[in-house]
C-alpha positions as CSV (number, residue, x, y, z in Angstrom):
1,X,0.0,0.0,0.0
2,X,1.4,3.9,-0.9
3,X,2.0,5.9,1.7
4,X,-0.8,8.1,-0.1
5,X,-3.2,5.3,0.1
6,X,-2.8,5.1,3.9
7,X,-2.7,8.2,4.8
8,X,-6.0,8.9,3.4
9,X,-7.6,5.7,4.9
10,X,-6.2,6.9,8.3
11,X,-6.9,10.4,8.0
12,X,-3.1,11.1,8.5
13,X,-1.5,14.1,7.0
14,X,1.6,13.0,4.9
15,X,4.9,14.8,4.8
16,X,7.0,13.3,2.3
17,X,6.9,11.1,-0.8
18,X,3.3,9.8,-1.2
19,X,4.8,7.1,-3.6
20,X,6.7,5.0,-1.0
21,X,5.2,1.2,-0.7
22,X,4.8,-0.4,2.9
23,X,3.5,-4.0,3.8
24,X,3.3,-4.2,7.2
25,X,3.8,-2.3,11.0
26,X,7.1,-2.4,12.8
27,X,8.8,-1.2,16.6
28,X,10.8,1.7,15.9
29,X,14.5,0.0,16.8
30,X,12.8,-3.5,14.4
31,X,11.7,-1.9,11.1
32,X,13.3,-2.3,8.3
33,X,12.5,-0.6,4.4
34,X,9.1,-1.7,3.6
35,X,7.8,-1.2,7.0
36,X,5.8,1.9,9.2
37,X,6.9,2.4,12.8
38,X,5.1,4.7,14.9
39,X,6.6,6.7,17.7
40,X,4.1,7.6,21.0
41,X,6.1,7.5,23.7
42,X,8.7,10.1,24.0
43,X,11.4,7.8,25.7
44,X,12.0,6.5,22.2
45,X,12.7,9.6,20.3
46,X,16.3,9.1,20.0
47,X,16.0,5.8,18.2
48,X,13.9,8.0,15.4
49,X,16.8,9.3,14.0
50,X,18.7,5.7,12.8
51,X,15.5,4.0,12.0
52,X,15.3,1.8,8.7
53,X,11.9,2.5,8.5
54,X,10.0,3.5,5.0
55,X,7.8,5.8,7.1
56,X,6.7,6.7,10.8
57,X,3.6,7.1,12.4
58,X,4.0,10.7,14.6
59,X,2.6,13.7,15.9
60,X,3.3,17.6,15.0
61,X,5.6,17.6,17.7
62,X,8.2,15.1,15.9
63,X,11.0,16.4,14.2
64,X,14.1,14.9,12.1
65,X,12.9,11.5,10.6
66,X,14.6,10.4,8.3
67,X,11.6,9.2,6.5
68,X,8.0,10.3,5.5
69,X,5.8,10.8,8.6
70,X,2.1,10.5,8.8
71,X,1.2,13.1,11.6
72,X,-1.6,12.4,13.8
73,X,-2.7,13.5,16.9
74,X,-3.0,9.7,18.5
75,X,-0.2,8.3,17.2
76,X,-1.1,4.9,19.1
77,X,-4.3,4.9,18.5
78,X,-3.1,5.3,14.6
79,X,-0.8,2.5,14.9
80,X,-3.4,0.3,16.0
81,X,-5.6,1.0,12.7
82,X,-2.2,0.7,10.5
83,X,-2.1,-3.3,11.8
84,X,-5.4,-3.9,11.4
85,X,-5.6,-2.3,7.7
86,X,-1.8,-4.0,6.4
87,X,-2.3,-7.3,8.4
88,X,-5.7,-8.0,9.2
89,X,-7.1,-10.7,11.2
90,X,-7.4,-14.1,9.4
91,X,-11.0,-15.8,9.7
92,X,-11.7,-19.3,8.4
93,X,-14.0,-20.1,5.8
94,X,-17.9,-20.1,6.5
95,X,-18.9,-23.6,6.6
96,X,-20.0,-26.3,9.7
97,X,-17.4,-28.8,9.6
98,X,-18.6,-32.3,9.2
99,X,-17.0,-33.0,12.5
100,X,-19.1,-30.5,14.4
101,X,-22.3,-31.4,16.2
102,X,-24.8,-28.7,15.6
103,X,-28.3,-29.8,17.3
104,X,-30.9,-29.9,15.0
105,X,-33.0,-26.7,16.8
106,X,-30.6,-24.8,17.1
107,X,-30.8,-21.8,14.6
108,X,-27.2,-21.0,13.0
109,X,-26.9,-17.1,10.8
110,X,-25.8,-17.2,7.2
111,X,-21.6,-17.2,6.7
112,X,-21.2,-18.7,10.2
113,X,-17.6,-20.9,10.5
114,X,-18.5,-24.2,12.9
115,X,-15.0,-25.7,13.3
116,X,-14.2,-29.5,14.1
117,X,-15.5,-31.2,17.3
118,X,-17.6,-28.3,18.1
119,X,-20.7,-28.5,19.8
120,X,-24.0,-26.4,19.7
121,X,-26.7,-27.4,21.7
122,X,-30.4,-27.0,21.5
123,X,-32.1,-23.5,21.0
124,X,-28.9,-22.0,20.6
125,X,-28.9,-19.0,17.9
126,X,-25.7,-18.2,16.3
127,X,-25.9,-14.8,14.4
128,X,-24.5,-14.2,10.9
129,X,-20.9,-14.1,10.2
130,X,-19.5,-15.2,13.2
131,X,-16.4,-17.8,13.5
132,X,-16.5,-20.6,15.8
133,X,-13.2,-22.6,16.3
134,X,-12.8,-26.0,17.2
135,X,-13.6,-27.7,20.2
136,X,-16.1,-24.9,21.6
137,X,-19.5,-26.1,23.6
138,X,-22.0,-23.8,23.0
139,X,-24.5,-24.8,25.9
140,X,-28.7,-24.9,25.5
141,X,-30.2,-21.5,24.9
142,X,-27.2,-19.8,24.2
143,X,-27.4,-16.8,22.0
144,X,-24.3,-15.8,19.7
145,X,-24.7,-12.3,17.9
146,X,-22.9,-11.2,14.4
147,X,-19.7,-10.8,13.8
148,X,-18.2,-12.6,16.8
149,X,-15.0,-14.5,17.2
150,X,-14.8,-17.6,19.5
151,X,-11.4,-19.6,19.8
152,X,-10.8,-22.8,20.2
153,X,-11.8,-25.0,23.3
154,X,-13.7,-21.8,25.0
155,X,-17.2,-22.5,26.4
156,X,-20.1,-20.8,26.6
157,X,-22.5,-22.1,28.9
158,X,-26.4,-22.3,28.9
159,X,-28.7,-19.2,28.1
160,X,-25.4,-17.3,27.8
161,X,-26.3,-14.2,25.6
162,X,-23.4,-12.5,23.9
163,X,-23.8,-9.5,21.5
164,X,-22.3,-8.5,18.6
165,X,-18.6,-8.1,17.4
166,X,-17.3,-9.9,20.6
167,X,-14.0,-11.8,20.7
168,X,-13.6,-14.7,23.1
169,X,-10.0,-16.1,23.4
170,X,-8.7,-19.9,23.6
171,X,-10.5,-21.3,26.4
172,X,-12.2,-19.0,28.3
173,X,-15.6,-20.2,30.2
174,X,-18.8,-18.3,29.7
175,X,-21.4,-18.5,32.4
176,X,-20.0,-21.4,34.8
177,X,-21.4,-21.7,38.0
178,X,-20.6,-18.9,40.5
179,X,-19.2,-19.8,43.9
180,X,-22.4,-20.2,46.1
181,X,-22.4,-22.3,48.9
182,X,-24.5,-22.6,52.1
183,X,-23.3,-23.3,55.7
184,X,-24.8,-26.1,57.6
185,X,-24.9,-26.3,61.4
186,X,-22.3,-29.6,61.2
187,X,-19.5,-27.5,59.0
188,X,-20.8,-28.8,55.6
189,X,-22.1,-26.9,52.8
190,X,-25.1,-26.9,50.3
191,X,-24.4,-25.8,47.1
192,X,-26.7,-22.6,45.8
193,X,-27.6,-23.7,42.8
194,X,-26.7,-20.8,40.0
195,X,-29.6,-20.2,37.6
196,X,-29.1,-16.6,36.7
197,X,-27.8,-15.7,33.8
198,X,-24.5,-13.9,31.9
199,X,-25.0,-11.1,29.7
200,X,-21.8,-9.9,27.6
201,X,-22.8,-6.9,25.1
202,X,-21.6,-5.5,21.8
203,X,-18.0,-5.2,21.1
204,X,-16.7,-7.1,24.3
205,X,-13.0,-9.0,24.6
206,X,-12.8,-11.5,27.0
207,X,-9.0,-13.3,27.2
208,X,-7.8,-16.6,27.4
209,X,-8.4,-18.7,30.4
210,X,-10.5,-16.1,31.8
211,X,-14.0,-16.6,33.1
212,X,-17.1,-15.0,34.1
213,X,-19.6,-16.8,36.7
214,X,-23.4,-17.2,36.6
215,X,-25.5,-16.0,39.6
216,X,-27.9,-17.6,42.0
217,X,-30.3,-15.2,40.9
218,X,-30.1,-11.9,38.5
219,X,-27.2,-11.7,36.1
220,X,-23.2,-11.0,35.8
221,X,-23.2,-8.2,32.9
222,X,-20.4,-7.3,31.1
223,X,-21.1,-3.9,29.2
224,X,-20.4,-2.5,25.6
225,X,-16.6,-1.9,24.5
226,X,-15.3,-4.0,27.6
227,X,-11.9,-5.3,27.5
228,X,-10.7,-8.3,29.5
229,X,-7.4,-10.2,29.7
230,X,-6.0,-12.8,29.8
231,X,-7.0,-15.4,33.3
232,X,-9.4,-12.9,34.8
233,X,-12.1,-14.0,36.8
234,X,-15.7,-12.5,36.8
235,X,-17.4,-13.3,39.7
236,X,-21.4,-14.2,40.2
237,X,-23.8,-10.5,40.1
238,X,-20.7,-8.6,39.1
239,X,-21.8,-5.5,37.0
240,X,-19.0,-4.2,35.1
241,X,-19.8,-1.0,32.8
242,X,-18.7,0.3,29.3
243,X,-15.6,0.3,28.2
244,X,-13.7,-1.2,31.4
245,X,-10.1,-2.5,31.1
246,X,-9.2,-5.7,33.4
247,X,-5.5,-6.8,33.2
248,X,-4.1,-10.0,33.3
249,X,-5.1,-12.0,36.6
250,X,-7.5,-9.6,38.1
251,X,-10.1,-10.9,40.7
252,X,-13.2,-9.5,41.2
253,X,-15.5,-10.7,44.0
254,X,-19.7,-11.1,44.1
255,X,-22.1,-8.7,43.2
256,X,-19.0,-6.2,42.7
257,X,-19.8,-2.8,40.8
258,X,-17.3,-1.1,38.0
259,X,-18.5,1.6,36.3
260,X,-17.4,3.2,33.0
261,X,-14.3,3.4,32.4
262,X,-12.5,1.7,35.4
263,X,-9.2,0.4,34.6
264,X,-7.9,-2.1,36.9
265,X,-3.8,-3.7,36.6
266,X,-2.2,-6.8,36.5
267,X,-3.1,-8.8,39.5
268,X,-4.9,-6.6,41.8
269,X,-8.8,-7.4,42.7
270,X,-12.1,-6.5,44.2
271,X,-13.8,-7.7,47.3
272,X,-18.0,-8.6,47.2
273,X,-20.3,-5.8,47.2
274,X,-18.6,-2.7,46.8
275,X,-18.6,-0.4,44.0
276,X,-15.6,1.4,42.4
277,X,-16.6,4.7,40.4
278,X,-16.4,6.1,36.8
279,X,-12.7,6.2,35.7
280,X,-11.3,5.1,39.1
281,X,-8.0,3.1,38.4
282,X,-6.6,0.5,40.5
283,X,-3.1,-0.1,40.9
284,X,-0.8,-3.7,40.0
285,X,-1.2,-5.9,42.7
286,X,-3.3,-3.8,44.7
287,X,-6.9,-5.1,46.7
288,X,-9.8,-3.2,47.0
289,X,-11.3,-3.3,49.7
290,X,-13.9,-0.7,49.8
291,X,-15.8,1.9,47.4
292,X,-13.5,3.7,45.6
293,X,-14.6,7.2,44.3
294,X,-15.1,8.6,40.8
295,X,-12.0,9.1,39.1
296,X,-9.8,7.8,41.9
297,X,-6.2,6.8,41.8
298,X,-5.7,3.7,44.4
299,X,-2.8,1.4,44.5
300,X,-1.6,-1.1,47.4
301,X,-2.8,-3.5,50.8
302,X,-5.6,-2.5,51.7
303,X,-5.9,-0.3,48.0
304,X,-5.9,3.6,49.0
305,X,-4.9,7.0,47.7
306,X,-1.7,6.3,45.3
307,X,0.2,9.2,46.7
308,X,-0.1,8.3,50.0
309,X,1.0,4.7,49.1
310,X,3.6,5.6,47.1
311,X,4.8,7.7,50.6
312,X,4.1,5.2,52.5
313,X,6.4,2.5,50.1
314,X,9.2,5.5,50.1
315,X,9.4,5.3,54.2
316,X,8.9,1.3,54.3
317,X,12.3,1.5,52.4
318,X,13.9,3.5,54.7
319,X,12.9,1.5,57.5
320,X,16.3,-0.7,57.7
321,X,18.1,2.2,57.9
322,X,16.1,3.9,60.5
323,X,16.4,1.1,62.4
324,X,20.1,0.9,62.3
325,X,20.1,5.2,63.5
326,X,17.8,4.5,66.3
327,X,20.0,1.1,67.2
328,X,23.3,3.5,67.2
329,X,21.0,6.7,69.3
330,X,20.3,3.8,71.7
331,X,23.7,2.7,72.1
332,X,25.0,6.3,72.8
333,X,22.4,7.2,75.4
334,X,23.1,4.1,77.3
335,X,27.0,5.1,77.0
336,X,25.8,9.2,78.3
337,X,23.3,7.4,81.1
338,X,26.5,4.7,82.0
339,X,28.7,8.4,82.3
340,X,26.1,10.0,84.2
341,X,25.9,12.2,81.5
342,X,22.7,11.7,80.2
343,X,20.5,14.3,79.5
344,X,16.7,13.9,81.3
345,X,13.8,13.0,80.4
346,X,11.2,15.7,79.6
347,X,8.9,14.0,82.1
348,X,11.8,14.5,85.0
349,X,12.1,18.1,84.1
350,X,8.3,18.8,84.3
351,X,8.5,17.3,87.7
């Protein structure tokens, strides 16, 4: 594709030589002739000057490439389009494989890809153009919108409904049983059993190995634009709201609540029943213990304020050496006290 070409599909402004050919998307240090880099993060600007690439993906800021640059004012946003328009994602072929075990009520969209050793069961709906891999169950009642993208061995579990355009990675479970159990008065447990329901709207990613649990009663809903990681799990009731980002190995407990826009890191989690507000972001590694506020920063155990944490980390650091001054301011008062030096105590000169 020309330089031209792309710009125009990306709604770029080129500087340089329209007539310059790229095939695919490259890291700024990678790229060699016949590639696009892009450059968002400023810590990289020095490698911009030796690049081998045939163009660079920048904003008005950028200055001495030794290439055509295609300015924009998201540069990784731009980037992101550039992949999907020179590499886009391979689907298989519509067709239901003859190895697939499609149940003869179930009603399955025109263009729809069944793959080997797949299983849809009855009343399930399957809307047109979506891909199925291999080895998926798709449970009774389960409802499939357009467009969607389910890898191989995930599951989706019965009277699931997922909307359109949503991607479900290798071997994630849709709509499992939540974790409901009953205490008896001689220590054992009765199992709740978990009839609700799991709702995943338009234009949801859910990762590999991740999972998202069915309720006693109501529904776990995962809203519109939702992106999810890989190994996360979704508890029963949770609500989570439009476009929410979960990182690898986050937790979140029952009947939690995330609004729009949270964004929560690599391995931290939520406790049951508490509600974390528009935009709030939770740190790596951190637990949430309580409602967080709209907007809020939190990070660390019990989660709370990031700059006080990020204090409180600075001082825990210090602590070996603090401990070694107070050890040595010890030792010389005993030596003072030993002399009869030592000055008194504030109590003994108030008496």
């Amino acid at each position: 594709m020309t330089l031209t070409e792309l710009a125009q599909r990306l709604g770029c402004r080129l500087d340089g030589d329209g007539e310059v050919e790229v095939v695919r998307v490259a890291g700024i240090e990678d790229a060699q002739p016949g590639d696009i880099t892009f450059l968002a993060n400023a810590k990289y600007a020095s490698k911009l000057a030796t690049t081998r690439a045939s163009a660079v993906i920048a904003d008005e800021t950028v200055n001495g490439a030794p290439c055509p640059v295609l300015r924009t004012r998201e540069p990784y946003l731009t980037f992101a389009e550039a992949v999907a328009l020179l590499t886009p994602r391979r689907r298989p072929a519509p067709g239901i494989s003859a190895l697939a075990a499609v149940d003869p009520t179930a009603v399955v969209g025109p263009d729809v890809t069944v793959g080997p050793f797949t299983t849809i069961g009855p009343r399930a709906r399957i809307g047109g153009g979506t891909a199925i891999e291999s080895h998926v169950a798709v449970g009774d009642g389960a409802i499939i919108g357009a467009d969607c993208l389910v890898q191989s061995h995930a599951a989706i579990r019965n009277d699931v409904v997922i909307g359109d355009r949503v991607v479900i990675l290798d071997g994630a479970v849709i709509g499992s049983d939540g974790f409901g159990f009953a205490r008896r008065s001689d220590g054992t447990h009765r199992k709740i059993p978990q009839v609700g329901r799991v709702v995943i709207e338009d234009d949801v990613e859910i990762g590999a190995n991740s999972t998202v649990d069915r309720p006693a009663v109501g529904e776990t809903r995962i809203a519109a634009g939702t992106k999810i990681d890989n190994l996360v799990q979704v508890a029963h009731g949770v609500k989570i709201g439009r476009n929410v980002l979960l990182a690898a190995q986050v937790g979140i407990a029952g009947s939690t609540i995330l609004e729009d826009d949270v964004m929560m890191a690599g391995q931290s989690g939520a406790t049951g029943h508490i509600r974390l507000g528009r935009g709030a972001i939770v740190g790596a590694k951190s637990a949430v213990t309580k409602d967080i506020d709209p907007g809020q920063h939190v990070a660390g155990v019990p989660a709370g304020d990031v700059a006080e944490w990020r204090e409180s980390v600075v001082l825990i650091r210090k602590l070996p050496e603090l401990r070694k001054l107070v050890a040595a301011l010890e030792s010389r008062l005993a030596e003072l006290e030993k002399k009869g030096t030592a000055p008194e105590s504030p109590k003994a000169v108030e008496s």
